[in-house]
VOBA-1610 file (N, C-alpha, C; in pm, whole numbers, padded with zeros to 5 digits, always signed):
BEGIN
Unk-00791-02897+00626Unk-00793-02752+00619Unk-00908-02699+00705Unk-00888-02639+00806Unk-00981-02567+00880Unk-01046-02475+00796Unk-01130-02410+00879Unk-01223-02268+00823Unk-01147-02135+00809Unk-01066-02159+00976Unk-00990-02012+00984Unk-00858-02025+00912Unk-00843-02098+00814Unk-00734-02182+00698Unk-00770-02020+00597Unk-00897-01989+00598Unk-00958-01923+00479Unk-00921-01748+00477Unk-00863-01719+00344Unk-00878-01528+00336Unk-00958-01510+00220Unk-01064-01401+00291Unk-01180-01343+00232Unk-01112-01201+00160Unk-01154-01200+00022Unk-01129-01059-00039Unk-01263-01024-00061Unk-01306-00894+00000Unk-01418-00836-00054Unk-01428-00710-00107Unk-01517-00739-00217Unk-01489-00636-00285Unk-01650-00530-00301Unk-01608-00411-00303Unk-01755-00282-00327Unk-01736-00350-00509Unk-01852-00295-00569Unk-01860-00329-00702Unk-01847-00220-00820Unk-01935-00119-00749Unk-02001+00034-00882Unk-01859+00120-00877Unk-01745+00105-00975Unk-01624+00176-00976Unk-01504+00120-00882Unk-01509-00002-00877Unk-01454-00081-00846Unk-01426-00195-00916Unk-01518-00275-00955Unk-01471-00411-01027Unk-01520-00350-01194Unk-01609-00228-01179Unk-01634-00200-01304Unk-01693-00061-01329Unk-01736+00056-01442Unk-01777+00125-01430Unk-01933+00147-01312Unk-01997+00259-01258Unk-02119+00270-01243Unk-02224+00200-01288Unk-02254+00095-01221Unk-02366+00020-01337Unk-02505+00078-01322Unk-02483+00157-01197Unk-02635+00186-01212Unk-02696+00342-01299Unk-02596+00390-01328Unk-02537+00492-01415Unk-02565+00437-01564Unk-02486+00306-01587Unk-02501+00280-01711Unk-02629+00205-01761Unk-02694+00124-01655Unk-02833+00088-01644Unk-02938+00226-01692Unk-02946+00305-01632Unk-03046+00354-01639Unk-02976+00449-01784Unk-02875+00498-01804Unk-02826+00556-01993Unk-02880+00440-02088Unk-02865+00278-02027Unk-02952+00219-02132Unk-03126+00240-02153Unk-03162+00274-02055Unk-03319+00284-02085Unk-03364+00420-02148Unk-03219+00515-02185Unk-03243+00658-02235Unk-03284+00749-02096Unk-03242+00730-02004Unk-03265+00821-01902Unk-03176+00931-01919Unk-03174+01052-01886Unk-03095+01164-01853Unk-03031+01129-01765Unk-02899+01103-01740Unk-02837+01050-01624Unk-02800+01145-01533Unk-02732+01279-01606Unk-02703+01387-01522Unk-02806+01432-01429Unk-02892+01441-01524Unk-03037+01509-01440Unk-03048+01441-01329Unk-03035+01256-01365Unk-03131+01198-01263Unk-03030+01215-01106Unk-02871+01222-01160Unk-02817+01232-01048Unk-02813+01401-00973Unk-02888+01458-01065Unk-02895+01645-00965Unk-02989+01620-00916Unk-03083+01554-00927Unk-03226+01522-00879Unk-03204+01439-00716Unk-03151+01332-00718Unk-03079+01273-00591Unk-02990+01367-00556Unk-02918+01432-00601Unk-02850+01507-00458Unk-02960+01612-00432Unk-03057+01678-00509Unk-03132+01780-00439Unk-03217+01678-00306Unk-03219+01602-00322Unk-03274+01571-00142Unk-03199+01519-00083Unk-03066+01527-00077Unk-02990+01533+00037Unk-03015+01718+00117Unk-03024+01773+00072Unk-03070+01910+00154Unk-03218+01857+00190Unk-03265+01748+00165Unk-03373+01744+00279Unk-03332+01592+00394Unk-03213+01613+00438Unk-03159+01510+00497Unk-03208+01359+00457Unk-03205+01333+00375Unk-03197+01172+00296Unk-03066+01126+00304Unk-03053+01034+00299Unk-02934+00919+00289Unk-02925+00924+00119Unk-02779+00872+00097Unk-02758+00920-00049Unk-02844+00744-00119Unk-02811+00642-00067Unk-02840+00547-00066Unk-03001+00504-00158Unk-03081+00576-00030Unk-03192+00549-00005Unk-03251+00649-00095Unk-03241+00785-00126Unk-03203+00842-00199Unk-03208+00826-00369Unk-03117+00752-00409Unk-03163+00707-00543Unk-03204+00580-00567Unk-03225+00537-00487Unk-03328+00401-00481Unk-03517+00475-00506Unk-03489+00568-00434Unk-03629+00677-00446Unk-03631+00722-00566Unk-03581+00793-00591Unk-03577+00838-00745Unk-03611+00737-00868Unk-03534+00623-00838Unk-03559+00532-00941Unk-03722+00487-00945Unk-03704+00441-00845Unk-03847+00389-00789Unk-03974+00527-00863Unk-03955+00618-00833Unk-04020+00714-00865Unk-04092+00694-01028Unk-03900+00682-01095Unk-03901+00678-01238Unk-03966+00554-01318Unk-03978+00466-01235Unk-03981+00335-01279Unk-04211+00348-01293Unk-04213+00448-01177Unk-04370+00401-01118Unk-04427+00538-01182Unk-04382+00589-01235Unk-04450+00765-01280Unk-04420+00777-01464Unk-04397+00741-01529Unk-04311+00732-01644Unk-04359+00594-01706Unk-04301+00652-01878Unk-04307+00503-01947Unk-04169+00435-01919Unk-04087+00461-01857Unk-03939+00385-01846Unk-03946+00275-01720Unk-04001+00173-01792Unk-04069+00056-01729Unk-03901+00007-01652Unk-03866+00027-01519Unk-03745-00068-01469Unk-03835-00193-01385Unk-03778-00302-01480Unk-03816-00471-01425Unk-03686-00529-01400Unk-03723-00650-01339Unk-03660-00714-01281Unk-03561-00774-01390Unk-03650-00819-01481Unk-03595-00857-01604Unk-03489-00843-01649Unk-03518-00680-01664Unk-03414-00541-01710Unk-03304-00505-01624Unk-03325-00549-01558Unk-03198-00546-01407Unk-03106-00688-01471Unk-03145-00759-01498Unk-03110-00903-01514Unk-03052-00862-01629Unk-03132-00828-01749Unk-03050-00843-01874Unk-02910-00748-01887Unk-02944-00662-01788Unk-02841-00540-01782Unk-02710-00608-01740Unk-02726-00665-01623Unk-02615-00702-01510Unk-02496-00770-01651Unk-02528-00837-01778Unk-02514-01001-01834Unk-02406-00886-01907Unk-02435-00769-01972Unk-02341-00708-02067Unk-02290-00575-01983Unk-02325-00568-01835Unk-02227-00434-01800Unk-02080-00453-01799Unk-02010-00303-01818Unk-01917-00327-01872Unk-01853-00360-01722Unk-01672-00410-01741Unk-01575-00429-01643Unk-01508-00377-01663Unk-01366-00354-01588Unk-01278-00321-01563Unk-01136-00415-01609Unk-01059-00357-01716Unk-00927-00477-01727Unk-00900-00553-01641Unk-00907-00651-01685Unk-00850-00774-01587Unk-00958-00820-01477Unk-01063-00763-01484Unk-01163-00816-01383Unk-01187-00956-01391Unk-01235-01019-01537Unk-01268-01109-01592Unk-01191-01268-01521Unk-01048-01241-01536Unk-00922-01321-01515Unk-00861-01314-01363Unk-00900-01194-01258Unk-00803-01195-01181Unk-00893-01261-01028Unk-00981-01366-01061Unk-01033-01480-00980Unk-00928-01563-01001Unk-00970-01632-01103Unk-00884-01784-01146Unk-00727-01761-01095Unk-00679-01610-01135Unk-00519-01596-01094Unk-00512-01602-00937Unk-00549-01531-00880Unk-00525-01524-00725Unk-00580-01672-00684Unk-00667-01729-00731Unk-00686-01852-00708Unk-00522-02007-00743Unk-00491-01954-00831Unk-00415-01995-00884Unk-00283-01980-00828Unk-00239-01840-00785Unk-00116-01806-00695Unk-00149-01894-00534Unk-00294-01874-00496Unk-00266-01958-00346Unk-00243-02097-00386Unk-00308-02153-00498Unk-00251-02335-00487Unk-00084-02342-00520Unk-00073-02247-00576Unk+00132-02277-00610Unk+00199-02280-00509Unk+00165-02171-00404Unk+00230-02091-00303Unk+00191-02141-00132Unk+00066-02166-00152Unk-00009-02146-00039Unk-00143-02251-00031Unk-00113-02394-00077Unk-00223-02520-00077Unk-00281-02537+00031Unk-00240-02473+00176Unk-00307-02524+00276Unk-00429-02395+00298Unk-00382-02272+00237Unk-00476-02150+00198Unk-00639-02169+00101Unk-00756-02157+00215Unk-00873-02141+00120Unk-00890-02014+00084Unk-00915-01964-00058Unk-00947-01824-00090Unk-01161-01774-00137Unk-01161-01702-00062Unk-01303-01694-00100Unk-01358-01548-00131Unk-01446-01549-00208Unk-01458-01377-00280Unk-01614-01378-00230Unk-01640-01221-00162Unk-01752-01147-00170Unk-01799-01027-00233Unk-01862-00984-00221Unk-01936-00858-00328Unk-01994-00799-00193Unk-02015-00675-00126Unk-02070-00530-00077Unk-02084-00427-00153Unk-02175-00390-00163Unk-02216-00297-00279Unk-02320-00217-00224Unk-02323-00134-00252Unk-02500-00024-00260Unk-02571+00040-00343Unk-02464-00107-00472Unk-02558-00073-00598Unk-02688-00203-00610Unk-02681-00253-00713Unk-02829-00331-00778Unk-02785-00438-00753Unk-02828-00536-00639Unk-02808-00698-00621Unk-02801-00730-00790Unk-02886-00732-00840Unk-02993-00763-00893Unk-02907-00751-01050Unk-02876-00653-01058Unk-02752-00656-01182Unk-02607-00698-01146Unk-02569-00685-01010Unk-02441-00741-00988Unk-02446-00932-01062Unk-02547-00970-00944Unk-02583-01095-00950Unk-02568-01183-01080Unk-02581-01108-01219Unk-02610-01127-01343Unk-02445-01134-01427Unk-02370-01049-01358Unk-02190-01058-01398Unk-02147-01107-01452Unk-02127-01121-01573Unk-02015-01251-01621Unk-01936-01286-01476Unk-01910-01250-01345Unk-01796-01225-01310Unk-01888-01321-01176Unk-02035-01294-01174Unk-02076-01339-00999Unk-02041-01450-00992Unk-02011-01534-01073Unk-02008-01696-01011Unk-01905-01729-00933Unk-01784-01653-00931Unk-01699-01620-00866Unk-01691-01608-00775Unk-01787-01576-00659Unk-01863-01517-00529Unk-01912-01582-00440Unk-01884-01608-00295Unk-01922-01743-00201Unk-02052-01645-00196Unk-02082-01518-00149Unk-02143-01450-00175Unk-02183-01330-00189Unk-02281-01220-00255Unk-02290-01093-00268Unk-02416-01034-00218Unk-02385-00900-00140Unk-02529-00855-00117Unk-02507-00701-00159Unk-02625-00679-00197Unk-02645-00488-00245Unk-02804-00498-00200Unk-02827-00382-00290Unk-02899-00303-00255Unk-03042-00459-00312Unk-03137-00424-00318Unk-03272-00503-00348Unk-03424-00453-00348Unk-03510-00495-00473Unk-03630-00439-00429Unk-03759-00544-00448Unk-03906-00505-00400Unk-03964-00547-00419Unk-04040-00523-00537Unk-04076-00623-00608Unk-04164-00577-00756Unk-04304-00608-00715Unk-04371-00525-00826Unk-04505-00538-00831Unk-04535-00630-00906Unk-04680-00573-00934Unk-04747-00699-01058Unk-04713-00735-01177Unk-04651-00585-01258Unk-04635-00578-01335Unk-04455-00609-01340Unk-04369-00636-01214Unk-04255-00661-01212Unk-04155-00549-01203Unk-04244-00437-01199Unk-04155-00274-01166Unk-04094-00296-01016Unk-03993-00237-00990Unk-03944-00184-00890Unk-04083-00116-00847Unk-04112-00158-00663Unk-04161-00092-00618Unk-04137-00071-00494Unk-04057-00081-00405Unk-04023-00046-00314Unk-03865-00122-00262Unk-03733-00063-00194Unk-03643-00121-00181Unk-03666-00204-00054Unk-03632-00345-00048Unk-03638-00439+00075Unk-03476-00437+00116Unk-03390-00411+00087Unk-03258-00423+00132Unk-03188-00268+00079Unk-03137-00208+00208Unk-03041-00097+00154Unk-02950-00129+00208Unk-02801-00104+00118Unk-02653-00135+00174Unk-02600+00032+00146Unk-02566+00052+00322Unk-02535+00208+00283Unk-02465+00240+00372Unk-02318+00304+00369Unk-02205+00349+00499Unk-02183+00210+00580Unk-02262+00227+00686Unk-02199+00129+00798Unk-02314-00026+00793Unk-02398+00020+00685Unk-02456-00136+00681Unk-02355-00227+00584Unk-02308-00166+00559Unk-02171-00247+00446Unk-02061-00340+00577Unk-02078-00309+00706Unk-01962-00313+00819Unk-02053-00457+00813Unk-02227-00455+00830Unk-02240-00558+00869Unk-02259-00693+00803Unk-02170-00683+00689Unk-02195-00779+00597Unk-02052-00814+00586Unk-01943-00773+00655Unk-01822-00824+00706Unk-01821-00922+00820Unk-01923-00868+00912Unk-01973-00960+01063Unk-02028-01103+00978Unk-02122-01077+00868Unk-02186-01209+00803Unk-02058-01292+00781Unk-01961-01273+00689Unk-01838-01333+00651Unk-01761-01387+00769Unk-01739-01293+00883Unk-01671-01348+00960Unk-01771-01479+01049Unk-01829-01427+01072Unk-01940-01589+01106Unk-01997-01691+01041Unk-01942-01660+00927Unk-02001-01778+00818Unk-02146-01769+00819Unk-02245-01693+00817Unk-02325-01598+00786Unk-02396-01583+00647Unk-02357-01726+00506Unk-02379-01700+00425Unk-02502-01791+00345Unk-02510-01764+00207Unk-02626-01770+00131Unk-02753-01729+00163Unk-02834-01822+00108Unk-02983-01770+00115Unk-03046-01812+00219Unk-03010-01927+00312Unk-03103-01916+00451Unk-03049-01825+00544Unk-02948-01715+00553Unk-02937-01653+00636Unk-02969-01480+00612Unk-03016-01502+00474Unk-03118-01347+00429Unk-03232-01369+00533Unk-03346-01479+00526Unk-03430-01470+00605Unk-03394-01497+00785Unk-03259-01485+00813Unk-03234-01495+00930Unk-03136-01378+00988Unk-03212-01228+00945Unk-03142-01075+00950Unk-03075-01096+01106Unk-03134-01146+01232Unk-03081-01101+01360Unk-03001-01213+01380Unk-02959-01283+01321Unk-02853-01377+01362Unk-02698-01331+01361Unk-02661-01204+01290Unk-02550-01187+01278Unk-02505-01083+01438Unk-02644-01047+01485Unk-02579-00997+01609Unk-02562-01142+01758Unk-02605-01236+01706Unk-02567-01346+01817Unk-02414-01323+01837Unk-02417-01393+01953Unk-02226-01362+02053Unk-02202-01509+01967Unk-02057-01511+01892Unk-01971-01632+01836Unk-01890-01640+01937Unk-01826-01734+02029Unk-01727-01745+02041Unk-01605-01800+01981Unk-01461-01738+01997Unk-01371-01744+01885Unk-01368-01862+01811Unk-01374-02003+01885Unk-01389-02121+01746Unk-01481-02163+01733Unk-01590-02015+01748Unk-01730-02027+01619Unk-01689-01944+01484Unk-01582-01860+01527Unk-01575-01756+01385Unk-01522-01838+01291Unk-01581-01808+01205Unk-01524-01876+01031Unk-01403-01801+00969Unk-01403-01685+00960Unk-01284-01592+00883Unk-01263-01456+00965Unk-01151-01494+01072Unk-01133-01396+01099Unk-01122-01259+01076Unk-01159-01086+01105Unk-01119-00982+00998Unk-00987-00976+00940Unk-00908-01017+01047Unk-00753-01000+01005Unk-00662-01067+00872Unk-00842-01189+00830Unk-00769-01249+00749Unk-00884-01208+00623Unk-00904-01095+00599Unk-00978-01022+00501Unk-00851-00930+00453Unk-00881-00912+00279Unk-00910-00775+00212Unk-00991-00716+00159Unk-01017-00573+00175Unk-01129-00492+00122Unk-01065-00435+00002Unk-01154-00459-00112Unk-01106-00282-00236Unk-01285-00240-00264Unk-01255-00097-00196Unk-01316-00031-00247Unk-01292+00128-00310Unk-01406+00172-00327Unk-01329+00319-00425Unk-01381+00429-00370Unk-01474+00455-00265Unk-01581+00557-00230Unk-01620+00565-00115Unk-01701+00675-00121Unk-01719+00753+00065Unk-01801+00637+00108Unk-01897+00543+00067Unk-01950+00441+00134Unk-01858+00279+00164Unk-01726+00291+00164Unk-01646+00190+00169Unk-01551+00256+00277Unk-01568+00344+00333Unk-01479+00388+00440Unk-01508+00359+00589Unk-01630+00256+00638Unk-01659+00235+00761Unk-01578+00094+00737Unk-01621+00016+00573Unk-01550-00096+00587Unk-01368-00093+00578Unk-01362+00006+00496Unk-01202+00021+00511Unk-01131+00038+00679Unk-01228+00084+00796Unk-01177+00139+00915Unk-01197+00042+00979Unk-01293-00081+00978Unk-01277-00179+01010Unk-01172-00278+00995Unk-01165-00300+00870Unk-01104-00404+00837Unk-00935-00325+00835Unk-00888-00216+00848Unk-00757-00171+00878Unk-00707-00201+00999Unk-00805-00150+01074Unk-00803-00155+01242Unk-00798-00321+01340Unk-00853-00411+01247Unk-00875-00564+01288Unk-00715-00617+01205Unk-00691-00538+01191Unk-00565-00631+01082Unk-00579-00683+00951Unk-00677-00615+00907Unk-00668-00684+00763Unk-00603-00557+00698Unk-00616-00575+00542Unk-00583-00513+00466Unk-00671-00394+00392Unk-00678-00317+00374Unk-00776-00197+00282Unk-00743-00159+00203Unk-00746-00152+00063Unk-00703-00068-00062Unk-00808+00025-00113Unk-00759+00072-00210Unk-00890+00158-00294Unk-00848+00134-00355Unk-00913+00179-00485Unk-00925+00197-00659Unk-00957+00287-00667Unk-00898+00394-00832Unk-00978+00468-00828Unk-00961+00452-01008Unk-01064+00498-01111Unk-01024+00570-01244Unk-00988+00666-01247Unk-00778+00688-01277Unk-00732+00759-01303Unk-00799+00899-01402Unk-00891+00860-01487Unk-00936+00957-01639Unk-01043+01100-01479Unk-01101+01005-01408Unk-01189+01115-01343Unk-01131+01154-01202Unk-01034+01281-01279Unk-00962+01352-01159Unk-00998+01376-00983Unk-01129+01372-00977Unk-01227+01391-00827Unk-01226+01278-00792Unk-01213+01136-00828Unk-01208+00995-00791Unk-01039+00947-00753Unk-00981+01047-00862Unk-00841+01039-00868Unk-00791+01067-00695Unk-00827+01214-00724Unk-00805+01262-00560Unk-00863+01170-00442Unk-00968+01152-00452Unk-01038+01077-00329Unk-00980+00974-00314Unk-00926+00850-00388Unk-00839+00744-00315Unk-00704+00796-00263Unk-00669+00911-00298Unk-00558+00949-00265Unk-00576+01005-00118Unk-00680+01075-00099Unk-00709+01147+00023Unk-00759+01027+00140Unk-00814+00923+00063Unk-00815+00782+00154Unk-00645+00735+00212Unk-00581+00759+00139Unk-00443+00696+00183Unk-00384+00811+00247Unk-00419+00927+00263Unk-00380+01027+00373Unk-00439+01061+00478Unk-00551+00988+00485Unk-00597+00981+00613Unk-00592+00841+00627Unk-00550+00760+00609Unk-00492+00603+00678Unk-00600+00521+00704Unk-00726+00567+00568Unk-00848+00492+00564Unk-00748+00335+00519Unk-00664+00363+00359Unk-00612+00224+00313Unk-00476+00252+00334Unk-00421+00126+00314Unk-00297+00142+00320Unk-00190+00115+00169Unk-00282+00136+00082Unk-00249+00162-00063Unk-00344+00181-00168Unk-00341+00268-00252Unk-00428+00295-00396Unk-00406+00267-00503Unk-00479+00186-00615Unk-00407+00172-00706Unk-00520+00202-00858Unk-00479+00234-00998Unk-00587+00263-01068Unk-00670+00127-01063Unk-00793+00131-01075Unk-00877+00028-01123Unk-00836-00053-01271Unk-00714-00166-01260Unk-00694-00205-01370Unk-00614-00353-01286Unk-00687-00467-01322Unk-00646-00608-01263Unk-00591-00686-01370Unk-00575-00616-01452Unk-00442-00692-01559Unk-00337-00754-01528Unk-00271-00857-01502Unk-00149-00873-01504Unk-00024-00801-01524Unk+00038-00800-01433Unk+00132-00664-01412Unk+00114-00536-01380Unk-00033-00481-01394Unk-00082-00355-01316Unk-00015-00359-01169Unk-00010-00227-01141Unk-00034-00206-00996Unk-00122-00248-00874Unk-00235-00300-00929Unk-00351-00360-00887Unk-00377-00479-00852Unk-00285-00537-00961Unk-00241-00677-00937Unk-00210-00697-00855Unk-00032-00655-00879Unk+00062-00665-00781Unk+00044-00636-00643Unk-00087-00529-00598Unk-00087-00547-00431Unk-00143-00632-00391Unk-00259-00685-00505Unk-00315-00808-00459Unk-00256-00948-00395Unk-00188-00915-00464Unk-00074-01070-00468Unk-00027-01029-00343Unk+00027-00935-00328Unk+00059-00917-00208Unk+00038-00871-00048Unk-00099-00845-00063Unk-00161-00872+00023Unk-00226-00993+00052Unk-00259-01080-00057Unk-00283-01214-00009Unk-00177-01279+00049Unk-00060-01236+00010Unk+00075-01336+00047Unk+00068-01296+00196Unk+00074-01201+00223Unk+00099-01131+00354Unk-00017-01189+00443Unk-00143-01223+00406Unk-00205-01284+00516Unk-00195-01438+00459Unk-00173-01474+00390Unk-00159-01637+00406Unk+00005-01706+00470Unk+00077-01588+00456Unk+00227-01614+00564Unk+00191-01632+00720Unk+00079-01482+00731Unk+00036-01490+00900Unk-00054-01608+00950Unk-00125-01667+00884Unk-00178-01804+00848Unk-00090-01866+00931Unk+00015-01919+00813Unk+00101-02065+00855Unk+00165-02038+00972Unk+00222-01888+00960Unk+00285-01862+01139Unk+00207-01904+01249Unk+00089-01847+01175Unk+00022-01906+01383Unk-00035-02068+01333Unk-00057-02117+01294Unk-00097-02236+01296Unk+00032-02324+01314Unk+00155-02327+01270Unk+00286-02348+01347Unk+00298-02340+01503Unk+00188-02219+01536Unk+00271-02176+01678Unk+00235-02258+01773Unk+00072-02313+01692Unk-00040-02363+01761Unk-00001-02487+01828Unk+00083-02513+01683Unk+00091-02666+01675Unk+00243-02692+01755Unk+00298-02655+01857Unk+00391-02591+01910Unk+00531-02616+01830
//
């Protein structure tokens, strides 16, 4: 089995594989959540990045306040945030549909996010993951958040597709940031885009959705049906030909969610065997 044998599903995380965690992180420490999020959009009228943005705020809260955010607390959070139906189960299945269907098919899962490495990481769900990157910070003495060392935001999410497609992964290639702009030639690439899917749910998953549409892969969204403005927005993604289907956030068996899955994996592990047939004349 070669490398380019392999389809990458990657997935955004915060309203995607599960509610807002960084939403529900900080409601566990008794924060005002509403507030804290009118507070981040009031400095976007001072041109901030939304990103960077409430990484500030937190940071703020964490270093001004008794609402001590540690590393710890990132950690213990990540272990009980909640998921999404079927999140839990729908590794092992899609894993499970390529060995029935598709044995000469490697399947491999990533995480893009521009929420909390740091609570993703903690998932019942990360082990699942060749690998994940979000957002990250540096702690102090006391182990507070004190400054962010990694922001994943709009089109830095594009470049953590370039990581995947070059095989670009784990922990010696964090300390090796300029390697992903080196020139690969084609049988240096590991996973082609064409042989990616993206689900994401939000305005920061739309450089990766335009990528990975445009290279031939696949793009979906999610959205939670219950919050009508999320409702609309995957919908308004599939009318402007960000994805090429929406479905509610629910990976249950027999959902809608499922079912494109399945079928978008089928659809690139068919284009697979075609060209490796063609190759092989």
């Amino acid at each position: 089995m070669t490398s380019q044998n392999t389809v990458a599903i990657v997935f955004d995380f915060d309203d995607t594989l599960g509610p807002d965690s960084t939403s529900g992180f900080l409601d566990s420490l008794g924060v005002d959540v509403p507030k804290f999020w009118q507070e981040t959009t009031k400095l976007l009228d001072n041109c901030w990045d939304p990103v960077p943005a409430y990484l500030y705020k937190m940071i703020q809260l964490a270093q001004s306040s008794d609402t001590f955010i540690t590393k710890k607390k990132l950690e213990q959070f990540g272990k009980t945030t909640p998921l999404y139906p079927g999140a839990l189960e729908i590794f092992d299945k899609l894993r499970a549909y390529v060995k029935d269907y598709f044995p000469e098919i490697r399947l491999e899962f990533y995480i893009i996010s521009s929420g909390i490495e740091e609570i993703i990481r903690n998932t019942p769900i990360a082990s699942n993951f060749t690998d994940i990157w979000g957002g990250d910070f540096a702690y102090d003495e006391e182990d507070r958040i004190l400054f962010p060392k990694r922001i994943v935001s709009f089109t830095d999410k594009t470049r953590y597709i370039f990581n995947i497609r070059k095989g670009l992964i784990g922990e010696k290639f964090r300390k090796e940031p300029f390697e992903v702009n080196r020139k690969y030639t084609s049988n240096e690439i590991r996973i082609p885009i064409n042989q990616m899917i993206f689900i994401g749910d939000g305005y920061t998953d739309i450089p990766c959705f335009s990528l990975i549409g445009k290279a031939g892969g696949i793009p979906l969204a999610v959205c939670d049906t219950v919050d009508r403005d999320k409702w609309g927005r995957a919908w308004g993604f599939m009318e402007d030909k960000r994805v090429i289907h929406w479905a509610t956030a629910n990976y249950s068996e027999g959902s809608t969610l499922y079912a494109s899955l399945m079928m978008a994996l089928d659809t690139i592990a068919k284009k697979i065997i075609i060209k490796n047939r063609s190759y092989q004349g």
